[in-house]
Each structure stands twice: as C-alpha cells, then as structure tokens.
N, C-alpha and C positions, 0 to 999 in steps of 0.2 A: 400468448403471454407477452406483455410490454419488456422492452429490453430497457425503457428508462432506469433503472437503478443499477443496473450494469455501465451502462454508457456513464452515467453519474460518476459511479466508483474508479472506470477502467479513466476519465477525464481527470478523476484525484490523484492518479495515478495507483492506485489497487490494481498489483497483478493479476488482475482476474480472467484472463488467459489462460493465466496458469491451474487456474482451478477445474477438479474433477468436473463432469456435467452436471452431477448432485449435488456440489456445494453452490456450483453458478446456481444452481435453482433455487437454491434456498437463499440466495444473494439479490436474486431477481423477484425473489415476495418477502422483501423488506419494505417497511412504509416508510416514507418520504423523512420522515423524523429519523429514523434510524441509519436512513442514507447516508442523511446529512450530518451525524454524530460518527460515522465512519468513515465518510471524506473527509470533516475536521479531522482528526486523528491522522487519518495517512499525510493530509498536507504537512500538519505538524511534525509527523517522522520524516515526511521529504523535506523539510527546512534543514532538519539538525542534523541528515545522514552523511551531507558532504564533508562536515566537520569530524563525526564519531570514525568516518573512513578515511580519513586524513590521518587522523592521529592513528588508526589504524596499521597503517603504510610504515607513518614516520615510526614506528616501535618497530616494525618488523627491520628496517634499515638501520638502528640503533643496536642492534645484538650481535654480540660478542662468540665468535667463536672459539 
C-alpha cells in the first residue's frame, strides 16, 4: 500500500502519528482529491492556531483570583 496520502497529510502537518493503525489506513486509501481537501483544511487551521492559542494564553493571565 502507497504511503503517498500519509506523507501528503503528515507534510500539512496532520498528526497522523498520532492516529490508530486503522484510521492511518483508511487515511492512506484516500484519493488524491480528498487529500488535497484535507491538507487545505489543516493548513488553514495551522495558519489561525498561533492566533486562537495566543488569545488562549493571554485569558488565562487576565484572571482574577
């Protein structure tokens, strides 16, 4: 079985590491169309996450005991 859509995703950065060996399988017989609409997406969440974990931070240092 081709590791292409693995390397593709774990390249978008999809923790796919992290996944069970059954979901990598079913990660790794994705067709190329659907790769590529799940590496858009995670790049997308990797653009905005240093922002949403920023303001993340800066609230937790903002409270009031």
């Amino acid at each position: 079985m081709s590791q292409a859509p693995l390397e593709a995703l774990r390249s978008a950065g999809t923790p796919v590491d992290l996944l069970s060996e059954s979901e990598r399988e079913v990660f790794n017989g994705l067709s190329p169309d659907e790769v590529a609409v799940l590496g858009s997406i995670q790049t997308r969440l990797n653009a905005v996450s240093a922002a949403v974990e920023g303001q993340q931070a800066d609230s937790n240092t903002n409270v009031v005991c």
